[in-house]
C-alpha positions as CSV (number, residue, x, y, z in Angstrom):
1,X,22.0,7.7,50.4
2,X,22.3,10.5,52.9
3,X,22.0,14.4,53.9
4,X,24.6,15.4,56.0
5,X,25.3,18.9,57.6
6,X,28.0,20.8,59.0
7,X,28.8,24.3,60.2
8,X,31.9,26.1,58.9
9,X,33.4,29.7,59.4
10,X,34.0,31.7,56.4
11,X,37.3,30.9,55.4
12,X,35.9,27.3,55.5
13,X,33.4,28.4,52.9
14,X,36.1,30.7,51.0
15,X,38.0,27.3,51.0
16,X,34.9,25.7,49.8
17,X,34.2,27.8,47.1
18,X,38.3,27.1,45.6
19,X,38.4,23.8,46.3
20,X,34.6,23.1,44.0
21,X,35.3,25.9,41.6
22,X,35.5,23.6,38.5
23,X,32.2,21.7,39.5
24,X,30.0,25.0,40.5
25,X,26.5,24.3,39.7
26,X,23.7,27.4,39.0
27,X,22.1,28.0,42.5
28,X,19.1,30.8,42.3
29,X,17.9,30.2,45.9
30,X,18.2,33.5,48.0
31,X,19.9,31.7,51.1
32,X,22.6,29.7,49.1
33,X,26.0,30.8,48.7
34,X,27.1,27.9,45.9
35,X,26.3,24.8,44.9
36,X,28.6,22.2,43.4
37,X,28.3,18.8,41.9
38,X,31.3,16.1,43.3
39,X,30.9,12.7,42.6
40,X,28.0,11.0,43.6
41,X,27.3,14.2,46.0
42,X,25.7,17.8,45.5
43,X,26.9,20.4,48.1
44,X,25.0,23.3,49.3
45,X,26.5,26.3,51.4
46,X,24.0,28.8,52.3
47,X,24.6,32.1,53.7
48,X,24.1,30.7,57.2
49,X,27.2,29.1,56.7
50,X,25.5,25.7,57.1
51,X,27.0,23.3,54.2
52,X,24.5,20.5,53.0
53,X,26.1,17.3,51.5
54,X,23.8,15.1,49.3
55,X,24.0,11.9,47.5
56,X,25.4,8.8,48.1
57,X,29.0,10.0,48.5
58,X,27.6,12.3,50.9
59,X,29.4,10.8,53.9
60,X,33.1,10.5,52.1
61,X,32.4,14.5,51.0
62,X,31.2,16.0,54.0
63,X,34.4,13.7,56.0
64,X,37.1,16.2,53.8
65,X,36.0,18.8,55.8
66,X,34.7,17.6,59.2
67,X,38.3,16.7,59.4
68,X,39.4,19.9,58.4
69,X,37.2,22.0,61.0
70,X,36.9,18.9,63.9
71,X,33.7,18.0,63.6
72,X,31.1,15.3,63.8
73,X,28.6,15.3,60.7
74,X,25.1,15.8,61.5
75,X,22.0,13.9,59.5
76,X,19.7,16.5,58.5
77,X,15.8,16.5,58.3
78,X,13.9,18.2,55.8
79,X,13.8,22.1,56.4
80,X,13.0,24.9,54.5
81,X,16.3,25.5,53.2
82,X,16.6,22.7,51.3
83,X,13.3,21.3,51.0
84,X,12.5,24.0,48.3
85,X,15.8,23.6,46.2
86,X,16.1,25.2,43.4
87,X,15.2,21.9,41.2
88,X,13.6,19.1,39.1
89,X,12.4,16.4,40.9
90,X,10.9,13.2,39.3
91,X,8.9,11.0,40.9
92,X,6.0,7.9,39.4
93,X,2.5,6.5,40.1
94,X,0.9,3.6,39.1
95,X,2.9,1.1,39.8
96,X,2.3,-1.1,42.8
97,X,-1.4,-0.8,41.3
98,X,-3.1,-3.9,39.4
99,X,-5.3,-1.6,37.1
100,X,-4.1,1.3,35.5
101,X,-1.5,2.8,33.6
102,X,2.4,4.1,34.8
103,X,2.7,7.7,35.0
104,X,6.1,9.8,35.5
105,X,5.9,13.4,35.9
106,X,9.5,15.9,36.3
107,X,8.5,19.0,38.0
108,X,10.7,22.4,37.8
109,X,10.6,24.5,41.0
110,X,12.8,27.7,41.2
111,X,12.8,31.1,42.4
112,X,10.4,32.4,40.1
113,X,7.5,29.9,41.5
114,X,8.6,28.9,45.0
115,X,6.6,31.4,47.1
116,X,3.4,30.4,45.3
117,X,4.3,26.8,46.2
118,X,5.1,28.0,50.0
119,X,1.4,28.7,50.0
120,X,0.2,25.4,48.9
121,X,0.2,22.4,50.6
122,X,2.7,20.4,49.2
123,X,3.2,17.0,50.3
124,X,4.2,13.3,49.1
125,X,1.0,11.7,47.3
126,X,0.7,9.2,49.3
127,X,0.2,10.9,52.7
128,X,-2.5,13.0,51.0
129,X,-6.0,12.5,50.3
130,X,-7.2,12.3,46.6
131,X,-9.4,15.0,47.0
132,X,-6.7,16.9,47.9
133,X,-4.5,16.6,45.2
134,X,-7.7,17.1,42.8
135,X,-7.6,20.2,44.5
136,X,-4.5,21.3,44.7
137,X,-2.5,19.6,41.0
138,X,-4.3,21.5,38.6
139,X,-2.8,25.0,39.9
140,X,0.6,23.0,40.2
141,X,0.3,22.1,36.4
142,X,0.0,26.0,35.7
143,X,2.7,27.3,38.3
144,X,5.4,24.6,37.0
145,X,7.1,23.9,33.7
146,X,6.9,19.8,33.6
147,X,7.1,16.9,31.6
148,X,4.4,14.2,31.5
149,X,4.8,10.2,30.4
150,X,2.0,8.0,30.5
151,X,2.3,4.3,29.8
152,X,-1.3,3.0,29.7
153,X,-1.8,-0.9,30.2
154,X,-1.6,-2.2,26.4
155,X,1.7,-0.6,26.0
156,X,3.0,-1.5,29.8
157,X,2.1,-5.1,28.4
158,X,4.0,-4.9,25.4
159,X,7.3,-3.6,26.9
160,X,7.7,-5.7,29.5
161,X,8.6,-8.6,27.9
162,X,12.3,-10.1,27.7
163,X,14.4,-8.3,29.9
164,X,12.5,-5.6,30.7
165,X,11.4,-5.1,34.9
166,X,10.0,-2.5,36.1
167,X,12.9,-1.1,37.4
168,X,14.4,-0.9,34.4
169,X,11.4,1.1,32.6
170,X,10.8,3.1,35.7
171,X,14.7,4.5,35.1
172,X,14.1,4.9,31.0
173,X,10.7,6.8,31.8
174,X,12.4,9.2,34.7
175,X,15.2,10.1,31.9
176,X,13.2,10.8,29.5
177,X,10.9,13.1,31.7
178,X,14.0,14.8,33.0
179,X,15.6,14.5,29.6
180,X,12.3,16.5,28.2
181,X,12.2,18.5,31.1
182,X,15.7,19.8,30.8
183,X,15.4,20.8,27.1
184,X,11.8,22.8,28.0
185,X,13.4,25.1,30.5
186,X,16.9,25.7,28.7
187,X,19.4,26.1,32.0
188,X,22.6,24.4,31.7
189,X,23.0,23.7,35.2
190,X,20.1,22.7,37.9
191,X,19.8,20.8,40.7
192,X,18.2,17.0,39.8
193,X,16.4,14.5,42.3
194,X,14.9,11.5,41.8
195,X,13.2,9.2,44.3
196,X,15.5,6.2,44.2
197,X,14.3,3.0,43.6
198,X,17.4,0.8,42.9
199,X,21.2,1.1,43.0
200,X,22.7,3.4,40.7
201,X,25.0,0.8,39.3
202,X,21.8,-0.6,37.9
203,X,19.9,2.8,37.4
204,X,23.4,3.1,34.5
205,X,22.9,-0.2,33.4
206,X,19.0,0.5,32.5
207,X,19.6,3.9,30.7
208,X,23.0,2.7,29.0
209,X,24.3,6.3,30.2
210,X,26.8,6.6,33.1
211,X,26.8,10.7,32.5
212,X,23.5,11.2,33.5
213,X,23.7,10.0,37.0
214,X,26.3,11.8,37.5
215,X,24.0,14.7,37.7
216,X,21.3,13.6,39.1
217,X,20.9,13.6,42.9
218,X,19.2,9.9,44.2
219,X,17.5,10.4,47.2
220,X,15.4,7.7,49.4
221,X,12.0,9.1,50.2
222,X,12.4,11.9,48.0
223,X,8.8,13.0,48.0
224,X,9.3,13.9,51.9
225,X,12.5,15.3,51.2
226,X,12.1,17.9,48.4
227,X,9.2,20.1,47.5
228,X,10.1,19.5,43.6
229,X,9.5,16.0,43.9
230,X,6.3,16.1,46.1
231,X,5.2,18.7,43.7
232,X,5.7,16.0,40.9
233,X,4.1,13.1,42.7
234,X,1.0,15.4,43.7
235,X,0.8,15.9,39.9
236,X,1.6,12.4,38.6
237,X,-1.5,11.1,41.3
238,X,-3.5,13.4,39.7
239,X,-3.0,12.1,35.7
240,X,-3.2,8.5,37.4
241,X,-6.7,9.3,39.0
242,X,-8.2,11.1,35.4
243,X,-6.6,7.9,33.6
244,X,-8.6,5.5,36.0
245,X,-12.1,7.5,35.9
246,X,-11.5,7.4,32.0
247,X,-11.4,3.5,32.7
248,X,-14.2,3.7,35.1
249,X,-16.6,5.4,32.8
250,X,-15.1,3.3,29.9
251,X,-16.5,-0.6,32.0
252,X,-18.9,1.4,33.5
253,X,-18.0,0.3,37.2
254,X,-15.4,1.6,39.6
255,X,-12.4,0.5,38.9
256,X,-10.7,-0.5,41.8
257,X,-7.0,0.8,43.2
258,X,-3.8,-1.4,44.7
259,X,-3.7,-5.1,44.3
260,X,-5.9,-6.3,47.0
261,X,-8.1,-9.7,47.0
262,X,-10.7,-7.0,45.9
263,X,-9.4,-6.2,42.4
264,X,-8.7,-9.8,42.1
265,X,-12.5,-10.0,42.5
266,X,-13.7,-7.0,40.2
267,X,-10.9,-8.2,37.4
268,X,-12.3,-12.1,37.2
269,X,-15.9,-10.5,37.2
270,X,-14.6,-8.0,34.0
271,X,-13.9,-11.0,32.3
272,X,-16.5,-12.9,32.7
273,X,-17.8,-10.1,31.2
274,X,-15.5,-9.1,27.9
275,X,-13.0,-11.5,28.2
276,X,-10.0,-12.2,29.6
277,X,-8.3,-10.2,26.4
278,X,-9.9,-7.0,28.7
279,X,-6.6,-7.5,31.2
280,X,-4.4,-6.8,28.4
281,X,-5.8,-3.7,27.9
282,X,-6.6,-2.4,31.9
283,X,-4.1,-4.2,34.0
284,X,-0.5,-5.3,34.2
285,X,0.0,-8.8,33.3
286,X,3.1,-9.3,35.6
287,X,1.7,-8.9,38.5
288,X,0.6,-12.3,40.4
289,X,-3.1,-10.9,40.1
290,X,-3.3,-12.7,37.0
291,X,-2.1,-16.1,37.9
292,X,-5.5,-16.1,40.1
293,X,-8.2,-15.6,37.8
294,X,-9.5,-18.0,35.8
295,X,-10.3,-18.5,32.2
């Protein structure tokens, strides 16, 4: 995966705009020209005359017309112009953690809402505190049409069984958010990114649809990348930290985060306490956590 930029004149971009007319994808952001959607690759010309090439067949793309205007491709960082795409971004929490339940949230930022999220401090969940995003998720919940899944731990346990990884019911949960998402805001055409967690040969193979990633744009470290899916991961830390107190108040201790030697500890002393039956219905039985406590 990649984000590569290049600089073209005008008649580049006139060229451009020929060449990706039957692939021309709905662009409401103020500084964009056009979007299209090629295969495996969204492009982006903005008014600057900057073109943006995204996706895994970003380097093959951008190559069609370095060669046409002589010049070497350039690996972008995140900047304002594309970290607040016009988009839905999809992003999960929950699961490198032992307790807890598997949350995926698809978050819809466009031009109607992107100035209030300019004002916020929008970041990846992970490089944030919790108080932060206890802070800051509830107003994203009310700025941003959304879709929520939750899996909590008794159902987690029940679907990962056969051939089921998580892998697999990470990309069935992000299509089905997107899926949701899609039909909640009615536009035919919109800009789709999704933190990417395996290939996309085997993202197709989990969903059983090779259409759908055809639209979507898979980006590594998403979160950092696009203000949709930071916006989504703020919000999907927040569910997972009210799902957790719910648990907390529920065995009346502090139930702990991660996988550490720590919950190891506090899961062999909750069943001592109710059981071992209790992991079934607070932690994931997969993990190797539960090869190391004892009847």
């Amino acid at each position: 995966m990649s984000s590569i930029t290049i600089q073209v004149s005008e008649t580049t971009i006139n060229k451009m705009i020929i060449f990706y007319e039957d692939c021309l994808l709905t662009n409401n952001n103020p500084h964009a020209l056009f979007s299209a959607k090629a295969e495996n690759c969204t492009i982006t010309a903005y008014k600057s005359h900057k073109v943006l090439f995204q996706g895994e067949g970003a380097d093959n793309e951008a190559s069609i017309w370095t060669t046409i205007t002589n010049q070497t491709p350039t690996k972008v960082t995140p900047t304002e112009f594309n970290y607040y795409l016009p988009s839905i971004g999809s992003d999960e929490v929950g699961t490198g953690d032992y307790f807890g339940p598997v949350v995926v949230v698809a978050a819809y930022i466009d031009e109607q809402n992107i100035n209030e999220i300019k004002k916020l401090r929008i970041d990846d969940s992970k490089k944030l505190t919790d108080e932060h995003i206890i802070k800051i998720a509830p107003t994203l919940f009310k700025l941003l049409p959304y879709s929520l899944l939750v899996v909590n731990n008794e159902k987690y346990n029940e679907v990962m069984t056969g051939d089921m990884n998580l892998n697999k019911l990470k990309a069935v949960l992000h299509k089905q958010a997107i899926t949701n998402l899609q039909a909640k805001i009615n536009k035919a055409h919109v800009n789709i990114i999704i933190d990417q967690f395996s290939s996309i040969d085997n993202f197709n193979r989990y969903v059983k649809d090779t259409t759908f990633s055809k639209k979507v744009n898979f980006q590594t470290k998403a979160e950092s990348k696009f203000a949709s899916v930071a916006c989504a991961s703020m919000m999907a830390r927040y569910i997972f930290l009210q799902e957790m107190d719910k648990l907390s108040s529920l065995y009346l201790t502090t139930i702990l985060k991660g996988a550490s030697d720590k919950v190891n500890a506090q899961a062999q002393t909750l069943v001592n306490k109710h059981g071992r039956q209790v992991l079934t219905k607070i932690a994931k039985l997969h993990f190797k956590n539960t090869l190391t406590i004892k009847d």
